[in-house]
C-alpha positions in Angstrom: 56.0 33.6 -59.4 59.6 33.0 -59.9 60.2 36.4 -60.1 58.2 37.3 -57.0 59.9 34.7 -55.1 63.7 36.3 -56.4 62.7 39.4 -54.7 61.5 38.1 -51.8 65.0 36.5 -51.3 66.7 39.9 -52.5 65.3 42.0 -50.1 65.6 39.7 -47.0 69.0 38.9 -47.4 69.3 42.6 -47.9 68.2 43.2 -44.7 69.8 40.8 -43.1 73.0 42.4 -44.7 71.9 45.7 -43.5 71.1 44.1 -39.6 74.5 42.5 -39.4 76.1 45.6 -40.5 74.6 47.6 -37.4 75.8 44.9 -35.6 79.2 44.5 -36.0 79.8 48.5 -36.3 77.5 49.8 -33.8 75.9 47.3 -31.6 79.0 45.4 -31.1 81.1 48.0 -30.6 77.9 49.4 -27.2 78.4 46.3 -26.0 81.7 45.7 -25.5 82.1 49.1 -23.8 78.3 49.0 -21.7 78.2 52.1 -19.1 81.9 51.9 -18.7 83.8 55.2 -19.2 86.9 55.9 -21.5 89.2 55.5 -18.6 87.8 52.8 -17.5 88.2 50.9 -20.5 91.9 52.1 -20.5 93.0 51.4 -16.9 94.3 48.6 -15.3 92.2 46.2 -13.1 93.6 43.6 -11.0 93.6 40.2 -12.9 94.4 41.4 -15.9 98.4 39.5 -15.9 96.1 36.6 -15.9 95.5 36.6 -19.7 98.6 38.6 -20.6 98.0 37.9 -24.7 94.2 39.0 -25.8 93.1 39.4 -29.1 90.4 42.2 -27.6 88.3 42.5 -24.3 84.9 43.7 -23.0 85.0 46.4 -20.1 81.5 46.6 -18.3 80.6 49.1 -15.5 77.6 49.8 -13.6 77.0 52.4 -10.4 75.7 51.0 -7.5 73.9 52.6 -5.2 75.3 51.2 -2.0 78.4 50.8 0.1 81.5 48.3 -1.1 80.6 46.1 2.1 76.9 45.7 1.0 77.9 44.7 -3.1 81.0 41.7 -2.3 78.4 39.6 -0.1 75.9 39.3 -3.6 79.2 39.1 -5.6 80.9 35.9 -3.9 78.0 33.8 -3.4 77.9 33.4 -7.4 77.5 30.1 -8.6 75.1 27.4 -9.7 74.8 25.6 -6.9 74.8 28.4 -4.5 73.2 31.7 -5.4 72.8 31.7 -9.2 74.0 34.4 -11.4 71.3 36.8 -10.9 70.8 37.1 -14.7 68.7 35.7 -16.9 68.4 32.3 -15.4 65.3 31.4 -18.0 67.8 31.6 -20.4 70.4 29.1 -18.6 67.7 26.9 -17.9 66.6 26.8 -21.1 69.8 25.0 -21.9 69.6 22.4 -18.7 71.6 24.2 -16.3 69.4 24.1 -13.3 70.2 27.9 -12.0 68.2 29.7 -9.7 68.8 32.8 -8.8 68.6 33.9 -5.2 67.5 37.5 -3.7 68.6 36.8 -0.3 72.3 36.4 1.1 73.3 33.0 2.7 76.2 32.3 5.6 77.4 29.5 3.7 77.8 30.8 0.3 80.4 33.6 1.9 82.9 30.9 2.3 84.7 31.5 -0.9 88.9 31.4 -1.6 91.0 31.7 -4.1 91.6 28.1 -5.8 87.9 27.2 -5.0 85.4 26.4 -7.8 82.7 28.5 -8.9 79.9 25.6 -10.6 78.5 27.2 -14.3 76.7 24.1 -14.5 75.9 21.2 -12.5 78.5 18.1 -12.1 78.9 15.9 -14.8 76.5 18.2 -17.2 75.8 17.4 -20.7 76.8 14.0 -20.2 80.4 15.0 -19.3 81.1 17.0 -22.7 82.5 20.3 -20.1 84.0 17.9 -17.6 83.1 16.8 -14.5 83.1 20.4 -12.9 82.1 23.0 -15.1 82.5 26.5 -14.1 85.6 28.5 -12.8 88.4 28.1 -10.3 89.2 31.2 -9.1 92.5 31.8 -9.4 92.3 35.7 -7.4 90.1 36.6 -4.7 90.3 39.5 -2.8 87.7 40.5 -0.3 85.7 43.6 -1.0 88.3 44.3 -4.2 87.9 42.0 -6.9 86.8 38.4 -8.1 88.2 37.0 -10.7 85.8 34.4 -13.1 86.2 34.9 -16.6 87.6 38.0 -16.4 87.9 40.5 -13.2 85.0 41.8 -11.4 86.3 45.0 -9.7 84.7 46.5 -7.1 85.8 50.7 -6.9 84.2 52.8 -3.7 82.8 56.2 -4.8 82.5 57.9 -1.7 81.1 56.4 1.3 77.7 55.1 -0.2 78.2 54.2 -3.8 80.1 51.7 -5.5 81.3 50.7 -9.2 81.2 47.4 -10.3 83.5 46.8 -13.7 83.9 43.3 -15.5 86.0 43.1 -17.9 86.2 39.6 -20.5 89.6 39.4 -21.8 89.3 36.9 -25.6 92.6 35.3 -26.3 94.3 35.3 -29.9 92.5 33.0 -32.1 92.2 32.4 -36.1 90.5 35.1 -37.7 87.4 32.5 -38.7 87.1 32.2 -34.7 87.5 35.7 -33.8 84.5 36.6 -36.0 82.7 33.5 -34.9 83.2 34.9 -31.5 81.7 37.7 -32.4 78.6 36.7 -33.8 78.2 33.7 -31.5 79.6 34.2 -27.9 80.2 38.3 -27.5 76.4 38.6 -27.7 75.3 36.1 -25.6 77.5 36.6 -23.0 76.5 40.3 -23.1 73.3 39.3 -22.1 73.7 37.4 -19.3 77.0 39.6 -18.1 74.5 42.7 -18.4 71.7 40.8 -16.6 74.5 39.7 -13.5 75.1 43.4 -12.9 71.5 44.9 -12.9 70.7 41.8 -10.8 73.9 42.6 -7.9 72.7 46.1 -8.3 69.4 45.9 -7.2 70.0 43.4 -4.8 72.5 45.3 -3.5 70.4 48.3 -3.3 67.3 46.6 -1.8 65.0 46.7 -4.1 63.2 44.1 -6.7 64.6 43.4 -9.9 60.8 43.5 -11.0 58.3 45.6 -9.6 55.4 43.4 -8.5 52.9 45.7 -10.7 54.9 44.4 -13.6 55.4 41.0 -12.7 51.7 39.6 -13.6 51.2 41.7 -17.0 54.8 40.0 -17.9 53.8 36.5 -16.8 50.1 36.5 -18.2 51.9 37.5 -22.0 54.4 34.2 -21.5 50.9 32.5 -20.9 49.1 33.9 -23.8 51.9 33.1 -26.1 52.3 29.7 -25.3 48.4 28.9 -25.3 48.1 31.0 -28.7 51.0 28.8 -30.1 49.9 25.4 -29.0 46.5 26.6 -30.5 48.0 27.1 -33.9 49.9 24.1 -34.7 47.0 21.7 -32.7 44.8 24.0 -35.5 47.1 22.8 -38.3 46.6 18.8 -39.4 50.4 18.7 -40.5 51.2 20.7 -37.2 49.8 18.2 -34.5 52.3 15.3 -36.1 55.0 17.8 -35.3 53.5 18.6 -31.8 55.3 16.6 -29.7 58.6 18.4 -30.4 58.0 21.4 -28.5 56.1 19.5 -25.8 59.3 16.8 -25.5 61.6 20.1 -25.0 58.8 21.8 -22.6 59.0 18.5 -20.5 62.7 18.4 -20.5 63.5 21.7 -19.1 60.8 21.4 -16.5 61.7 18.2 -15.4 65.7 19.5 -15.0 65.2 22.6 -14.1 61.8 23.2 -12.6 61.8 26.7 -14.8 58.6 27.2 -16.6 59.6 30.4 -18.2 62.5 28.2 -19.7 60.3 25.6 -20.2 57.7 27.9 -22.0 60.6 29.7 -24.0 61.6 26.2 -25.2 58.4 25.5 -26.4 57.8 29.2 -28.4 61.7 28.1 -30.0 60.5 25.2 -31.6 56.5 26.3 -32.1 57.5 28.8 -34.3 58.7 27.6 -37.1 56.8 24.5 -36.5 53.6 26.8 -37.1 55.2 29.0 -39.6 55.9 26.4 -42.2 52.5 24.2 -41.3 51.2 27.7 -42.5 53.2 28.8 -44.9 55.5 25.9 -46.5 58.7 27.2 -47.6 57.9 30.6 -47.6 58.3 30.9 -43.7 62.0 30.6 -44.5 62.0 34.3 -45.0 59.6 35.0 -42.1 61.9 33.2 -40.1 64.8 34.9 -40.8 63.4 38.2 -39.7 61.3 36.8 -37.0 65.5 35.7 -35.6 66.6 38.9 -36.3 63.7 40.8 -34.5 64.4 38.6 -31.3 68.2 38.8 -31.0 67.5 42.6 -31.2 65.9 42.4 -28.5 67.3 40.5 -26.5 70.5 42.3 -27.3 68.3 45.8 -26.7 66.0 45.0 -23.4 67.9 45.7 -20.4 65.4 42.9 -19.6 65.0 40.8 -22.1 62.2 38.2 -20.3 60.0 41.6 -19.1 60.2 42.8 -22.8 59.2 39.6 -24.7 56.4 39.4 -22.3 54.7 42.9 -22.4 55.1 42.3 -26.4 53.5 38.8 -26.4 50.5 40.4 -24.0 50.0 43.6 -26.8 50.1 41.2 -29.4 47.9 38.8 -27.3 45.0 41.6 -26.7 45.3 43.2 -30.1 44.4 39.2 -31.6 41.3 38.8 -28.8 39.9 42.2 -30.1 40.2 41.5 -33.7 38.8 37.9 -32.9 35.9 39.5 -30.8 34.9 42.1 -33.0 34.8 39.8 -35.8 32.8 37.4 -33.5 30.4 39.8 -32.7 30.1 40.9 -36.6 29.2 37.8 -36.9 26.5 37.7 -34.7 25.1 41.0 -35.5 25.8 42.9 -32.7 27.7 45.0 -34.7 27.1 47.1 -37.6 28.9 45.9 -40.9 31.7 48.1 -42.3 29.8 48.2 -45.6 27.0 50.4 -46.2 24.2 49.8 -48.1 23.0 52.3 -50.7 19.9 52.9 -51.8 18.3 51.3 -54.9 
């Protein structure tokens, strides 16, 4: 048993090994350099004197299908408390900070200068831990040009119709143990949403849904099946329903800040899992877990869309479970024929 359990540990940390290997030499590297070109990462943008000392930097580009003058409107109504981020706000909201995206531009989110803030979060967040106004005071503005957050967002006309949007993140020199903290910790998650902010100007920009409505209820109803099928299985565990109100407490916390049921629902999946995984499994769901991490930071890492792909997953997963659960059902019953044949004599 010993000896089982030795290899079990060997080959997941071997994996693990082996994950954050691809990470750090090729996903890390993708990221840093998403759809921008070689001379874009090279060339000056406007902003950059801001941060004149960087240990490294992100440069970001997407093409947009639409005129300078139809992108900067989506671009300087950024914010919490005006038109959101346009990224994945289920993710924001998962950690209480009341964004909502909007697909729709407003008069009085235009008015926008340089010195002005730019809200991340909403005043006095957190309890005051990121001060009384967290977010961004934009220290260069110029109109149909650039923005300037955390790092420039340049808008470039290509020809009369099209436009590229590049964002660059300078990081400033730190200790090495921070740098590769960084790494592991920030550059990923702010890839996501960063990634997320310019498909969401680009298709705002160019008219269109983010989601097309034929996708939106498949994506929806596996978020739904999830959540049911995981309450299910730790109210079906006795040791499970003593932990139950943990996921439920964080469920009710991000609804009642944020209003976001997909955060809410997300919250609740974060802490069901290994709630049912070790009501199941003891201390053996310490290596399911670790993979089960792994498989989800892939994705969200890989999925230009991360909420759209954990939902079409959950719904497979959820209709591969009801057909297993009916056949066996109706096995049961006799409706079907047994996979065991009798022989004669």
């Amino acid at each position: 048993m010993w000896k089982r359990s030795s290899v079990r540990i060997g080959l997941t940390l071997a994996l693990l090994a082996g994950l954050l290997l691809i990470y750090l030499f090729v996903l890390w590297p993708w990221m840093m350099r998403w759809g921008a070109t070689d001379a874009e990462i090279s060339m000056a943008l406007p902003g950059d004197e801001i941060t004149p000392q960087i240990a490294y930097q992100s440069t970001r580009a997407i093409t947009i299908n639409a005129p300078v003058a139809q992108v900067w409107p989506w671009l300087v109504q950024l914010g919490q408390d005006r038109a959101g981020f346009y990224s994945e706000d289920w993710l924001e909201n998962l950690f209480l900070a009341d964004i909502h995206n909007a697909d729709e531009i407003q008069a009085e989110w235009q008015q926008l200068a340089q010195g002005g803030l730019v809200r991340g979060a909403p005043a006095d967040a957190y309890g005051g831990i990121a001060g009384p106004d967290p977010g961004w005071v934009v220290p260069l503005l110029e109109p149909e040009r650039v923005l300037y957050l955390w790092g420039p967002m340049v808008l470039q006309p290509v020809g009369a119709d099209s436009t590229r949007l590049i964002l660059r993140s300078p990081t400033a020199p730190l200790a090495p143990t921070a740098l590769l903290m960084g790494k592991l910790l920030y550059d990923p998650s702010h890839f996501v949403m960063e990634r997320g902010l310019m498909l969401g100007v680009k298709a705002r920009a160019e008219g269109r849904a983010n989601l097309p409505f034929w996708l939106q209820w498949p994506v929806l109803l596996g978020w739904l099946l999830a959540g049911l099928g995981m309450l299910r299985l730790i109210v079906q565990q006795p040791r499970g329903r003593w932990w139950l109100p943990l996921p439920l407490a964080l469920f009710a916390l991000v609804i009642w800040f944020t209003g976001d049921w997909r955060a809410a629902t997300a919250g609740f999946l974060i802490l069901g899992v290994p709630i049912a995984g070790f009501t199941l499994y003891g201390g053996q769901w310490w290596y399911g877990l670790s993979i089960f991490t792994a498989a989800v930071l892939l994705i969200l890492l890989l999925a230009a869309q991360p909420f759209v792909a954990f939902g079409l997953i959950f719904l497979v997963i959820g209709l591969i479970l009801f057909g297993i659960a009916a056949k066996r059902t109706l096995k049961e019953q006799g409706t079907l024929p047994s996979d065991r044949i009798a022989l004669p004599g």
